[in-house]
N, C-alpha and C positions, 0 to 999 in steps of 0.2 A: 504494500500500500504506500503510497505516495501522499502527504500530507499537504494540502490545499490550502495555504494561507490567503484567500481569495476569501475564505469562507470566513472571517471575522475581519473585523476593521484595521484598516491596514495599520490609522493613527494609533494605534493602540497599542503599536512596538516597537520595539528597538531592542540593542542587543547586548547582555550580559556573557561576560565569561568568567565558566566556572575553574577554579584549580582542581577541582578530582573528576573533569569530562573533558572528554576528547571534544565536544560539542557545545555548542554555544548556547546561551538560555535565554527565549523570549519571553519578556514581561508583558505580562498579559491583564489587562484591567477587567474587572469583575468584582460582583456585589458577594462572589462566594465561591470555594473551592470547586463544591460539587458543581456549579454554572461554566465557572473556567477548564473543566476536566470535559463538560460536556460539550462546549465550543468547540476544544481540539479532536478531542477522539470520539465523541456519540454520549449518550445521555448513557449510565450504568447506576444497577442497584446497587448503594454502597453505603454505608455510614461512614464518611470521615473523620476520623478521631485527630483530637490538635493536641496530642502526646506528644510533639517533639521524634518521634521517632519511626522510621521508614515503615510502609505498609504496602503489600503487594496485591491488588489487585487484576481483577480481568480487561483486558481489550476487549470493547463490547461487539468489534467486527471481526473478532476470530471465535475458538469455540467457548463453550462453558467451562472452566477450570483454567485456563491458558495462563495467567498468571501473568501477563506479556508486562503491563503498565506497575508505576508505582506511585506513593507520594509520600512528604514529611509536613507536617502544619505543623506549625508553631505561634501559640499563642502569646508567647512573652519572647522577647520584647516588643512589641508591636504585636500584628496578625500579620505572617505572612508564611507561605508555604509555596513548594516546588513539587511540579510532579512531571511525570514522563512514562516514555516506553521505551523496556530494554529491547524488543524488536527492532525498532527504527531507530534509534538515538536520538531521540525529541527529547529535550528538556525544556520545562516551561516554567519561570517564578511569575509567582503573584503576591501583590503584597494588595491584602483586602480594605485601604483604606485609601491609598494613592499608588501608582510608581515612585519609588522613591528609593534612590543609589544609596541613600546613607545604610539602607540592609542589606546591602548585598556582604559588607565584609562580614557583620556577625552571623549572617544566614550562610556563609560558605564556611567561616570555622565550627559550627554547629552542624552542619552536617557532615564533614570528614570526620570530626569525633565520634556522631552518633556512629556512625558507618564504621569506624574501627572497634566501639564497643561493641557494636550487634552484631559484629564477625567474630567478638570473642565467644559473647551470649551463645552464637548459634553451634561453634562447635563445639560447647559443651551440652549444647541440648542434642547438636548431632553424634554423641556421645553414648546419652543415658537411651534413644533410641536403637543405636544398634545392637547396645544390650538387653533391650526389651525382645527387636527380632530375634534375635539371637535363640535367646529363654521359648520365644513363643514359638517357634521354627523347632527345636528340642523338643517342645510337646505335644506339635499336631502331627499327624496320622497321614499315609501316602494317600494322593487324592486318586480318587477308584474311576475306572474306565467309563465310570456311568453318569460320573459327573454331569450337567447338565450345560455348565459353559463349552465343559469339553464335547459331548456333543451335538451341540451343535454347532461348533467350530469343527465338527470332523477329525481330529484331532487325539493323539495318544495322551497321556500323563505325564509323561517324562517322570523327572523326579519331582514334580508338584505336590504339594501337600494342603489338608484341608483341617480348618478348625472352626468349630459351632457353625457348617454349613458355608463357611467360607475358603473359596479356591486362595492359596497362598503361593503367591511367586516372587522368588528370592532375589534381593537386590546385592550384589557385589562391589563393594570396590578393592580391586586385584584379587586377592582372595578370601578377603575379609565380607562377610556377611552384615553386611550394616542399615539393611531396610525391605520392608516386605511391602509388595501389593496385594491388596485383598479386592477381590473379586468376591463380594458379594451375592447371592442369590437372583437379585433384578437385574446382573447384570453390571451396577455401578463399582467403579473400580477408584480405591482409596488407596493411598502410600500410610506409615505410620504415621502417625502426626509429631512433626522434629527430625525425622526422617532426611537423612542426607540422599541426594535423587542427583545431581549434577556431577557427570563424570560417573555416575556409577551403572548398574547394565546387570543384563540376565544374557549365560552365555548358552547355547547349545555346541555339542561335538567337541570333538579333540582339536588342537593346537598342534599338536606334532606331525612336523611337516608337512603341515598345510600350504599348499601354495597360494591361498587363496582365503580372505573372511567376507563374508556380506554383513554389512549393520546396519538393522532396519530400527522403528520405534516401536511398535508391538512385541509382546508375547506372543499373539495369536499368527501375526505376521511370520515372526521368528521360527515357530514352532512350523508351521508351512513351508517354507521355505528350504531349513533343514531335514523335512522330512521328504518334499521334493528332490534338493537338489544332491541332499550329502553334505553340504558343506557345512564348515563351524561360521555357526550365526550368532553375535552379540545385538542385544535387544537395548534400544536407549530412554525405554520407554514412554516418552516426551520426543517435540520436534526438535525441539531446544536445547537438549540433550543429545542430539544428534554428534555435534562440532567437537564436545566435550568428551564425549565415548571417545569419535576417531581418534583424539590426542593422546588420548590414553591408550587406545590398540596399537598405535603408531608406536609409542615410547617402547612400550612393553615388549611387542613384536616386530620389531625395525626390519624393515626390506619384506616383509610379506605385503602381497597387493589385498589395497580394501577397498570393497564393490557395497556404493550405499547404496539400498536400497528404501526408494521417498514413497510417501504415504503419497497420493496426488489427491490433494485436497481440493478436485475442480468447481465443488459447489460454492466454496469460502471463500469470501474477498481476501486476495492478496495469497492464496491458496499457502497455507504454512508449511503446509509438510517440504513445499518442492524448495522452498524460500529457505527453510532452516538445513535440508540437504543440499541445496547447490551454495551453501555458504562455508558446511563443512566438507564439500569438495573444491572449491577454492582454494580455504582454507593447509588440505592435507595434500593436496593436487592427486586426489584420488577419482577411479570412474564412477559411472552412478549406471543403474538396471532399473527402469521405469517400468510400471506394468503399462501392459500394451491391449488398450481394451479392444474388444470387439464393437463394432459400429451398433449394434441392438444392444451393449449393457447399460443399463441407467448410469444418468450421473451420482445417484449416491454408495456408487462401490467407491473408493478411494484406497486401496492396497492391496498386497498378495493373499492374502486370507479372504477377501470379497471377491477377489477374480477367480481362487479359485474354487470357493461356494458355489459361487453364478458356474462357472463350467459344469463344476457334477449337476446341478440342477440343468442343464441344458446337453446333457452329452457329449461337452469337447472339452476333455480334460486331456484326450492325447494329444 
């Protein structure tokens, strides 16, 4: 998505630079955070909290959960807050009573600080979570063939596991066990809550002497692909998560080729899936395997586990 500064009043900006952004911050006049978030990016349900401290929010034009946007309100000294999207690199301040330069210095040492506290905060919460998975992964039970997500994803068990009716799929970073997805009964899928998810991944197959990995964002994806193709498939479960995986299969397994494989999100504005794989193939200067639909499948398949649903219901899975 491409950001339309057409769509609010031009007079109404000029330009701030922050010291911890690559990107510059437009001041944006408005009667209130939530009005100023809705000008730039779409009206979203949110309650804004003026704690002083960063909140991550959804991008109301990508999906539900995406997390893309953020902000910090600060009510003393003055009202003013910053918010943005780590997608695009927008940053936006507003101070809700005028524009006025005299906040920029205290709003820019206030938020480096908060930002360096809540990366302490977070990796102690990301912490006491992966010893929660850890415990709760040690107590539940292999998830059984009959599973209901399983099938109707078509799909084996692997080493999945299940607890009070929930399907459990293990999050790693390198070998360490440090967050779980639950796959709920309806379907809806939850990480732990503290849960470190960036850079971390579910892998299928072996590594040794692979000449070759795919890393898609799905489990379901994942689990398809490796059972199609044979190959070891790491799962980044998020779009955005995508960039973060490869750096880490890259480090780990240097000189092996990785083959991303994007969600094609063509009903979604700005389609994220193709947007956060062709950045972490940029990024690693790796190839990309898009699925290749058929001219009759609808638009809302979007990956390999929907193409190949839609095949066995239609008879061209060969």
């Amino acid at each position: 998505m491409s950001f339309n500064h057409s769509k609010l009043n031009k007079n109404s900006f000029s330009r701030l630079a922050l010291s911890n952004s690559k990107q510059p911050a437009t001041i944006v006049q408005s009667d209130s955070l939530a009005n100023a978030f809705a000008r730039v990016f779409g009206p979203v349900d949110h309650q804004f909290i003026a704690d002083g401290l960063i909140h991550r929010l959804d991008d109301p034009t990508g999906r539900p959960g995406n997390q893309a946007c953020w902000y910090a309100y600060y009510p003393q000294p003055g009202s003013f807050a910053v918010f943005g999207s780590w997608r695009y690199g927008q940053n936006y301040y507003i101070d809700l009573r005028k524009p006025d330069f005299k906040n920029v210095k205290p709003f820019r040492k206030l938020l480096i600080e908060q930002s360096k506290k809540q990366h302490a905060d977070t990796a102690a919460r990301n912490e006491l979570a992966a010893l929660a998975a850890q415990s709760i992964w040690a107590f539940a039970k292999p998830a059984p063939e009959d599973n209901a997500y399983l099938v109707k994803k078509h799909l084996p068990a692997f080493d999945l596991r299940t607890l009070n009716n929930e399907l459990l799929i293990p999050l790693y970073q390198g070998d360490q066990l440090v967050n779980l997805q639950r796959i709920l009964p309806s379907g809806a899928k939850r990480f732990l809550k503290n849960g470190k998810v960036k850079g971390c991944y579910y892998r299928f197959g072996d590594i040794n002497d692979a000449p070759q990995i795919m890393l898609c964002e799905g489990w379901a994806t994942g689990a398809t692909l490796h059972k199609w193709y044979g190959m070891p498939v790491f799962c980044a479960m998020s779009a955005m998560n995508l960039k973060a995986v490869a750096e880490a299969i890259c480090a780990r397994y240097p000189g092996i080729e990785l083959i991303i494989c994007p969600d094609d999100d063509r009903k979604t504005t700005g389609n994220p899936g193709m947007y956060y794989a062709q950045q972490a193939q940029q990024a690693m200067g790796c190839s990309m395997f898009i699925p290749k639909w058929p001219e009759d499948a609808p638009l809302d398949l979007t990956d390999f586990s929907d193409l190949y649903l839609w095949l066995l219901q239609h008879g061209g899975i060969e």
